[in-house]
C-alpha positions, 0 to 999 in steps of 0.5 A: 340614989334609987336604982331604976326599976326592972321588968325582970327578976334576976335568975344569977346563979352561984360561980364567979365569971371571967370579967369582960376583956377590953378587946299573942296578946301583947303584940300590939300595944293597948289602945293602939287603934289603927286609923285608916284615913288616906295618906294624902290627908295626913302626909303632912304634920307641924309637930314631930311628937304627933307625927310620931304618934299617928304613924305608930297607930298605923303601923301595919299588923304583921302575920307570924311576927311579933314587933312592936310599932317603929317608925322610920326616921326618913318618915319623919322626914316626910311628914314634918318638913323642918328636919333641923326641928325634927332632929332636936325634937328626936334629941329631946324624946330620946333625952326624956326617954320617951323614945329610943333611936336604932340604927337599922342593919339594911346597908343603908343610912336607916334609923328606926324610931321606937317608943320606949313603951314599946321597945321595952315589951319587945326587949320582953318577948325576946328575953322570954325566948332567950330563958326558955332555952334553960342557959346560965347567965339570963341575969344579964338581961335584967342588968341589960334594962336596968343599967344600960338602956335607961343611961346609954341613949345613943345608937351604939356603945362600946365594949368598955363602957357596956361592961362597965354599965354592965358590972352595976349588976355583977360579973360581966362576962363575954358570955353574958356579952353574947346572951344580949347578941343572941337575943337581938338586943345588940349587934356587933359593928363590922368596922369596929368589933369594939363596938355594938349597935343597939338592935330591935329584937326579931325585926330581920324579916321586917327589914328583908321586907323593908329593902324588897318593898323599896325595890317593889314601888320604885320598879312599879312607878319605873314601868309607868310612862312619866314615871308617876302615879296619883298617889291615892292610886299608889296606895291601894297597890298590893306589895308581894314582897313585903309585909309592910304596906304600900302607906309605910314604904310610901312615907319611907321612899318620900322622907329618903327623895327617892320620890317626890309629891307634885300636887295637881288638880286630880290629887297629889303624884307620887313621882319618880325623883330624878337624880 
């Protein structure tokens, strides 16, 4: 059987490591042409997969940081009301590789769906950053995309089976272990140090926004006296503390109940949900 292809050249260099224990051109993807129709007249989709697609071209462009689109899982939520279908569709992307699923470091349940086209550009610019810095043991990251993320499709994987997968390439050590955290490629998890998420690289930012811009909408729809606003109103607001959008967050706070829509006979409002 063939090896999978990698985007990067291998740079191993001579010594024999420990093995493991036990214990700004690009920035956007071509042909992603943002689409700036309201939200009220697509808020609604039947298929998960164009769900997807339309929300990855309205992924809001960030100023000083380079991601690719992701979307949300409670977005998804939002926008096709069959979350059982929506959940076996993402389990069949994610088993055809078109996409990968992060579970997002905000102290919450988030997941943030990213297409693998997309993931893999990301997974570049963090490794271009990481070899720049002249360290030994960069071979890691091209025994990274080929051996572990083509295979290992779940949120998270395990010490073991990471070095395992790893050892396809060569001598995994626990250096090499800590050249994939410091790029961004892997978390390690609080409850179990045996364990490591699978991360977006230089998404931190994003997600300090992401919780400030949740907070920013809530607040502003608190201060109003029923509590709701027309959503086509809601839209237009100017977030100060977040470099997401007022669509983004919207589509987030509505797939997660933190708001509900009511359609009326001025429009759709975006309400407050009671708890």
């Amino acid at each position: 059987m063939g090896e999978p292809s990698s985007s990067y050249s291998s740079s191993s260099g001579g010594k024999r490591k420990r093995p493991c224990s036990s214990s700004n051109s690009d920035e956007h993807p071509v042909g992603r042409t943002q689409i700036y129709t309201s939200l009220e007249d697509n808020l609604s989709f039947s298929d998960t997969l164009i769900a997807l697609q339309l929300m990855r071209t309205q992924f809001p462009k960030i100023e000083k940081v380079v991601t690719q689109p992701f979307i949300l899982q409670s977005q998804l939520y939002s926008s096709v009301k069959d979350r059982t279908q929506v959940d076996r569709d993402l389990e069949s992307l994610k088993k055809d590789k078109v996409l990968r699923v992060f579970k997002l470091n905000t102290g919450q349940d988030d997941h943030a769906i990213m297409f693998m086209e997309d993931y893999l550009k990301q997974m570049m610019f963090a490794v271009k950053r990481s070899r720049g810095k002249d360290q030994d043991g960069t071979e890691v990251f091209e025994w990274f995309e080929r051996y572990v993320i083509h295979s290992k499709l779940d949120v998270s994987i395990d010490h073991h089976e990471l070095c395992s997968l790893l050892s396809h390439g060569g001598d995994a050590t626990e250096k090499h272990i800590t050249l994939l955290m410091n790029a961004g490629l892997l978390t390690r998890q609080l409850i179990d140090p045996n364990m490591y998420w699978f991360s977006i690289p230089s998404i931190g930012p994003i997600l300090k926004g992401l919780a400030q811009g949740r907070k920013e909408i809530i607040s502003l729809l608190n201060r109003k006296k029923y509590k709701e606003m027309l959503l086509s109103s809601l839209e237009k607001t100017r977030l100060r503390f977040s470099p997401l959008d007022v669509r983004f967050h919207i589509r987030d706070l509505i797939g997660s109940g933190h708001i509900k829509t009511v359609q009326t006979p001025t429009g759709l409002l975006a309400r407050i949900s009671k708890d």
